[in-house]
C-alpha positions in Angstrom: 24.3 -3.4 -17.5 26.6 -6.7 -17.2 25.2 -9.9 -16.4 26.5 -9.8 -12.4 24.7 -6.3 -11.8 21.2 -8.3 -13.3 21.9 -11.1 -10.8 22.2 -8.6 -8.0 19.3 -6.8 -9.3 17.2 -10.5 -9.2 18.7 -11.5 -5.9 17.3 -8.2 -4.3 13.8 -8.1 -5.8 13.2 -12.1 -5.0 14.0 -11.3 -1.5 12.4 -8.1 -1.4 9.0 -10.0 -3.0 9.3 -13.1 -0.7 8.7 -10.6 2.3 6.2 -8.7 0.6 2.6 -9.2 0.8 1.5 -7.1 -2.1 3.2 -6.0 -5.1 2.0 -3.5 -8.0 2.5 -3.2 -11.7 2.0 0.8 -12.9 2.8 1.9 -15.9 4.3 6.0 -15.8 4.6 7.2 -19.2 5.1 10.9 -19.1 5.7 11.4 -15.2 8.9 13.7 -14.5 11.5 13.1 -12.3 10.1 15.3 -9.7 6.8 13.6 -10.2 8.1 10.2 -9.6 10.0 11.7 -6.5 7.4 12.7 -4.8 6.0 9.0 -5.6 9.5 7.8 -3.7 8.9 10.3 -1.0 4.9 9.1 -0.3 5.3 5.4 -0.6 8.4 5.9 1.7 6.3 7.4 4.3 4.0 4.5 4.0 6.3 1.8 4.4 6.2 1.2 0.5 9.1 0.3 -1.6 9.4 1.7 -5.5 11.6 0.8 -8.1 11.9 1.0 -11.8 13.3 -2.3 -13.0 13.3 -4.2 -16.7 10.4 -6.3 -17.3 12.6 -9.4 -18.1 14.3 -9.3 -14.7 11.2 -8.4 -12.8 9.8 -11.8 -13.9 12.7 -13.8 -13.5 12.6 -12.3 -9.8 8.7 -13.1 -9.5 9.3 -16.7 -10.5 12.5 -17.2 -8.3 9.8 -15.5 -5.0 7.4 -18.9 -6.7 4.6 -15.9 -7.4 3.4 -16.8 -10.2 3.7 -15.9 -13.9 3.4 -12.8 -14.8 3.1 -10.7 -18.6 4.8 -7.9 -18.5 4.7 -5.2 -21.1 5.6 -1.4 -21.7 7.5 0.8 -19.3 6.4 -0.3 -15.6 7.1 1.0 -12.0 6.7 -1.2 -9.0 5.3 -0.7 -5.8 5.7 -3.0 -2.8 5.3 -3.5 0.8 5.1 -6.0 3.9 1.0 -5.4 3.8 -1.5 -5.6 1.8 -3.3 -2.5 1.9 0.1 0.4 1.9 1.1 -0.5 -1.7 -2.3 -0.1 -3.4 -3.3 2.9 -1.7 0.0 4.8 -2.6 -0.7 3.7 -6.0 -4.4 4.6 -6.0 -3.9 8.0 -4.6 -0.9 8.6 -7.0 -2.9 7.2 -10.0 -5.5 9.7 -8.9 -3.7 12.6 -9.1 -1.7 11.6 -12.2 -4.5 10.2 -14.1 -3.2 10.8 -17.8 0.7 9.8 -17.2 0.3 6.9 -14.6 -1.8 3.5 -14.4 -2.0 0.6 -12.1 -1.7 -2.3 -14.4 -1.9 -5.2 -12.1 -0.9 -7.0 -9.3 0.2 -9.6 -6.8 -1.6 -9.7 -3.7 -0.3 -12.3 -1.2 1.2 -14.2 -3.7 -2.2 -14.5 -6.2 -1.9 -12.5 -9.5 -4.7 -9.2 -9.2 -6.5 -7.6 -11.6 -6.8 -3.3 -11.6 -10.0 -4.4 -9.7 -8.7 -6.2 -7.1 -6.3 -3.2 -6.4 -8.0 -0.9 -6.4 -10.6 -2.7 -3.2 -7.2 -3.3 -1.9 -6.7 0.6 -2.0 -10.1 1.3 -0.2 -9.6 -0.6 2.5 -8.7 1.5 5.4 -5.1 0.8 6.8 -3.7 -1.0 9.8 -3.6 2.1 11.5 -7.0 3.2 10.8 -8.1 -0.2 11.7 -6.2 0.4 15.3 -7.8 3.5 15.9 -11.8 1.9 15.1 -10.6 -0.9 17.2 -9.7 1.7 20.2 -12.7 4.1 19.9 -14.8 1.2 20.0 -13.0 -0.5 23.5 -13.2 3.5 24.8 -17.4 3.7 23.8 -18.5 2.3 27.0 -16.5 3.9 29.3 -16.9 7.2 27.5 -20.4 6.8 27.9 -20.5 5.7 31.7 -18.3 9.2 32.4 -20.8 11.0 30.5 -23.8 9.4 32.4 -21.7 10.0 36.1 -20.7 14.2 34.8 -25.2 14.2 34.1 -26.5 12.4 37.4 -23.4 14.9 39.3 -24.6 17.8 37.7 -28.5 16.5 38.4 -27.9 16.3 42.0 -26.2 19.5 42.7 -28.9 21.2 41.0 -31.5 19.1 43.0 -29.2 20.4 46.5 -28.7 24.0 45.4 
């Protein structure tokens, strides 16, 4: 790799990380191609960005995003997206099935260095549109309940007339 394809590299993670809210360290020692496309395929659908990068340029892009410092060693994989919650629970549930070839290492989570910890209550949390759908059936609960009590007295008084 020459020296303008690692600027380009840089130039595209700082931007991508400026716009991100959340970005993951894993480490994938051992994980296959097809494995780690199925990784692609998931976060993808999740609104999740992956890319294998080297660790020297991956910090040099951190620092130029002003996230921090970070130590990074071995062979790493990072996940990143716009929220907090999409990265982490793409690398939760891909950690879980994987559990002997892939690790979350760390984190950033809006622009604060995380711990494995800190991740992984990122990667409980249910997500936006979870969140959307508790929002709605709660809005919906009392008029779902003032149909269900018209339907009864209805059905009451047609009894009571019959």
């Amino acid at each position: 790799m020459n020296k303008q394809q690692k600027l380009e590299i840089i130039e595209n993670l700082t931007s991508e990380f400026k716009n991100s809210q959340a970005i993951v360290v894993c480490g994938y020692n051992g994980i296959t191609h097809k494995e780690l496309e199925s990784l692609r395929i998931d976060a993808r659908a999740n609104g999740t960005k992956v890319q294998v990068a080297k660790n020297t340029l991956v910090t040099v892009a951190v620092k130029n995003a002003e996230l921090g410092d970070v130590a990074l060693t071995g062979t790493n994989i990072f996940l990143w997206s716009e929220d907090q919650i999409s990265a982490c629970k793409v690398a939760d549930k891909f950690a879980s099935t994987k559990k002997d070839k892939f690790e979350i290492k760390s984190g950033i989570i809006e622009g604060e260095i995380a711990d494995l910890a800190t991740v992984n209550a990122f990667a409980k949390l249910p997500s936006r549109d979870e969140l959307l759908g508790m929002l709605a059936a709660t809005w919906m609960a009392p008029l779902t309940n003032f149909t269900i009590g018209l339907d009864a007295l209805r059905k009451k008084k047609e009894e009571e007339a019959a």
